[in-house]
N, CA, C and O of each residue as an XYZ file, in Angstrom:
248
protein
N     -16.299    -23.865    -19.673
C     -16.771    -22.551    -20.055
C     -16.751    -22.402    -21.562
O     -15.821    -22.964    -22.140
N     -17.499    -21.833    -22.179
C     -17.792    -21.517    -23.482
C     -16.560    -20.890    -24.221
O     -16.084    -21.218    -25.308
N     -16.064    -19.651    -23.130
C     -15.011    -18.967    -23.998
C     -13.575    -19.716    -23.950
O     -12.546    -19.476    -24.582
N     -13.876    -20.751    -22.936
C     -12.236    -21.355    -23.130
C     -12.390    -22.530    -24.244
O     -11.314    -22.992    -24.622
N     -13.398    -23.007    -24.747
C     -13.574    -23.830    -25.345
C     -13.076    -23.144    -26.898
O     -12.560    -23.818    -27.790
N     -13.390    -21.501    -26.996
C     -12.747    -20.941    -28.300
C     -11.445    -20.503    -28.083
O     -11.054    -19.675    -28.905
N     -10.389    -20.935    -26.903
C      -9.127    -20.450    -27.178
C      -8.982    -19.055    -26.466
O      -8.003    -18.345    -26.696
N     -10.057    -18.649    -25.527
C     -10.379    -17.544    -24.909
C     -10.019    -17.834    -23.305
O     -10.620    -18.675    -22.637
N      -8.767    -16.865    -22.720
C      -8.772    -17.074    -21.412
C      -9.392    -15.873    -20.569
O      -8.844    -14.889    -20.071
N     -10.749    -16.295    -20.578
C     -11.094    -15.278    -19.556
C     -10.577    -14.546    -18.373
O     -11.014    -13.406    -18.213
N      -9.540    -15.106    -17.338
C      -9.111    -14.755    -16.312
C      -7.670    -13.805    -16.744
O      -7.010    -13.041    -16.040
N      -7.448    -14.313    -18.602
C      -6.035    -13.126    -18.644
C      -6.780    -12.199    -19.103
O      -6.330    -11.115    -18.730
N      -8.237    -12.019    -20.094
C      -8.415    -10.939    -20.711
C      -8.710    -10.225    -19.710
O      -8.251     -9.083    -19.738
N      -9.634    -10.656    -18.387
C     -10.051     -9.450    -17.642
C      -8.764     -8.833    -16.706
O      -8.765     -7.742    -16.136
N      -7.897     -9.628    -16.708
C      -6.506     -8.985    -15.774
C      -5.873     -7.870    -17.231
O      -5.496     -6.731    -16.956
N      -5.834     -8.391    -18.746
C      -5.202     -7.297    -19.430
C      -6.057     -5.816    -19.049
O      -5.678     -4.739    -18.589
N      -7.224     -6.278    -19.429
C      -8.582     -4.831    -19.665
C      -7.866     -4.226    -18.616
O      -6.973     -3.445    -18.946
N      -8.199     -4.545    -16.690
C      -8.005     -3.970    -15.874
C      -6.559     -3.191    -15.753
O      -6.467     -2.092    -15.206
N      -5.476     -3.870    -16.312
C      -3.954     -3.245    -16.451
C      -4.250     -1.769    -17.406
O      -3.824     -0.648    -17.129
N      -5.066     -2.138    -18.539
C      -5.172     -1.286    -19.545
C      -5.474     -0.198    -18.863
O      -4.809      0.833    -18.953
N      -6.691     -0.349    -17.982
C      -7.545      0.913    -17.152
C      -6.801      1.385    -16.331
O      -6.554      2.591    -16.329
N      -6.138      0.315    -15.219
C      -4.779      1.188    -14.536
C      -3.609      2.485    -14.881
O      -3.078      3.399    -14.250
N      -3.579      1.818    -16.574
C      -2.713      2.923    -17.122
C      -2.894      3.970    -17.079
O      -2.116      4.816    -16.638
N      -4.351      4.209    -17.691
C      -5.567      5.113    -17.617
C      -6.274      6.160    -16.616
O      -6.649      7.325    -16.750
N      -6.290      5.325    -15.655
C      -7.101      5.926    -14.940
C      -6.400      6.360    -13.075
O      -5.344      5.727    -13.087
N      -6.437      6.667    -12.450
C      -5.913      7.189    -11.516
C      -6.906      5.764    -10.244
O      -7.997      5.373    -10.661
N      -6.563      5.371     -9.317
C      -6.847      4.301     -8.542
C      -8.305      4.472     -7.662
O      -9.091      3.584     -7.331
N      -8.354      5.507     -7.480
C     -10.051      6.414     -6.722
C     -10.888      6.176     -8.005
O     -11.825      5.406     -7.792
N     -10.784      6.734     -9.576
C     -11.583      6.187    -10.361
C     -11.630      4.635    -11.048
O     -12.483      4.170    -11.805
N     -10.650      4.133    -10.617
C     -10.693      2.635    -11.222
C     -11.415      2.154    -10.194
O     -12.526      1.722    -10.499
N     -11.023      2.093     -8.783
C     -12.014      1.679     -7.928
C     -13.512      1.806     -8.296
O     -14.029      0.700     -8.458
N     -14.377      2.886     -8.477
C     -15.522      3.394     -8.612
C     -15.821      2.492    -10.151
O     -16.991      2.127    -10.273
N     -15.093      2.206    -11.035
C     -15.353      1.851    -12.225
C     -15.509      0.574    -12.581
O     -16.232     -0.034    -13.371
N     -14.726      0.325    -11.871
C     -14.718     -1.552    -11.832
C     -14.914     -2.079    -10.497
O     -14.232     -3.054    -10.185
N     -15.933     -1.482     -9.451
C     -16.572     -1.609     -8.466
C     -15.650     -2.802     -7.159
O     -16.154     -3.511     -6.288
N     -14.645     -2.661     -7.413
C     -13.493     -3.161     -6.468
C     -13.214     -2.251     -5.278
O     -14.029     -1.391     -4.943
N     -12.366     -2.390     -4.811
C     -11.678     -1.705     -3.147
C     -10.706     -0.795     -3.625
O     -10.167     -0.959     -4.720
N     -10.557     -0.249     -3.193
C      -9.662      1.078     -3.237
C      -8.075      0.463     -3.236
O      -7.247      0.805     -4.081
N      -7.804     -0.471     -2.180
C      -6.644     -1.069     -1.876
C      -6.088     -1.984     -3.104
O      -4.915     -1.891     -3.466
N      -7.087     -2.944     -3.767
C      -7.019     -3.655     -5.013
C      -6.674     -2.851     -5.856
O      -5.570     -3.194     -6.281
N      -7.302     -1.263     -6.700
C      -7.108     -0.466     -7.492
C      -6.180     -0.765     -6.895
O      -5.978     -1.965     -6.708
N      -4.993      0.516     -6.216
C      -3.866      1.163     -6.195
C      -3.283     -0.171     -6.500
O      -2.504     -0.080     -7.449
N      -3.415     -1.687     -5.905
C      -2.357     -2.224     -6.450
C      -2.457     -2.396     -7.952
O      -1.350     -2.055     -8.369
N      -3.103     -2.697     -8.828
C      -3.262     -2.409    -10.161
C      -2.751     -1.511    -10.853
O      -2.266     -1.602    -11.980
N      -2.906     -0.160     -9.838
C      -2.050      1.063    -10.649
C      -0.749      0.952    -10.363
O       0.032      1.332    -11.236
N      -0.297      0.510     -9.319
C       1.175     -0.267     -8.410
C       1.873     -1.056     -9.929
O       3.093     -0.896     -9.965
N       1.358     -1.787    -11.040
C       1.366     -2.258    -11.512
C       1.556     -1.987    -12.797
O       2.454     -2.508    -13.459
N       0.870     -1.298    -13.166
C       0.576     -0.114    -14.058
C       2.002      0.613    -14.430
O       2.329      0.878    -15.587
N       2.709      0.861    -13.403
C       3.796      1.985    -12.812
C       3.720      3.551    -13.221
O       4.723      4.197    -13.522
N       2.544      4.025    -13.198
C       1.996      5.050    -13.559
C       1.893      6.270    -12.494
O       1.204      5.930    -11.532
N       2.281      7.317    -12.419
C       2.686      8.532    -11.422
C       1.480      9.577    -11.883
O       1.360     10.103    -12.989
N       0.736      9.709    -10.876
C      -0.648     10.373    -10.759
C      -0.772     11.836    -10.390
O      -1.705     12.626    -10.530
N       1.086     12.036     -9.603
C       1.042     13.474     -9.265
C       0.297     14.276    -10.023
O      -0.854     14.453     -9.623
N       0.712     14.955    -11.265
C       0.309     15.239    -12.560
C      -1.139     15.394    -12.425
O      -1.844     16.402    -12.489
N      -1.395     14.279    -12.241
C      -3.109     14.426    -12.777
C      -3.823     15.113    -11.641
O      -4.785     15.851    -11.853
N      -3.414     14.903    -10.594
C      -3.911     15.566     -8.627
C      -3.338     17.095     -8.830
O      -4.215     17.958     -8.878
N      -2.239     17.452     -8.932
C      -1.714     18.925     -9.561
C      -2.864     19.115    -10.815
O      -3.566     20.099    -10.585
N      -3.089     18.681    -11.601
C      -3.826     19.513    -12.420
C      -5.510     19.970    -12.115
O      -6.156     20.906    -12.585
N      -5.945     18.789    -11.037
C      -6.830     19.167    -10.246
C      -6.911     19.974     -9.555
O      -7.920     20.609     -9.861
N      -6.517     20.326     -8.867
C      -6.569     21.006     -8.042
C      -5.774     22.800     -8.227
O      -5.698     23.839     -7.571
N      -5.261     22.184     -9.728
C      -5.646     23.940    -10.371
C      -6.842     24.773    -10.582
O      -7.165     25.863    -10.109
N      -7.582     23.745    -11.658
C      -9.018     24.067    -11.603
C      -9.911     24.898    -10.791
O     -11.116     24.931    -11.037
């Protein structure tokens, strides 16, 4: 592959990005975003160790 040939590991950058987005994003929109399974997200956000209550409570103030 091209990018491993520059010192580029494709298979860690796209596992960092996706951790990054986990942090980010709640597991229903990471799913939809990075066109994966619902079950894959949550484990990512599983991962993440990120507590979503918060963000579902603030929804559902609105």
């Amino acid at each position: 592959m091209k990018l491993r040939r520059h010192g580029i590991a494709p298979l860690a950058s796209r596992n960092s990005a996706r951790l990054a987005l986990a942090t980010d994003l709640p597991a229903s929109v990471l799913a939809d975003f990075t066109g994966t399974s619902i079950s894959n997200s949550t484990r990512w956000t599983g991962y993440a160790k990120r507590d979503w209550l918060d963000y579902i409570a603030s929804r559902k103030q609105r």
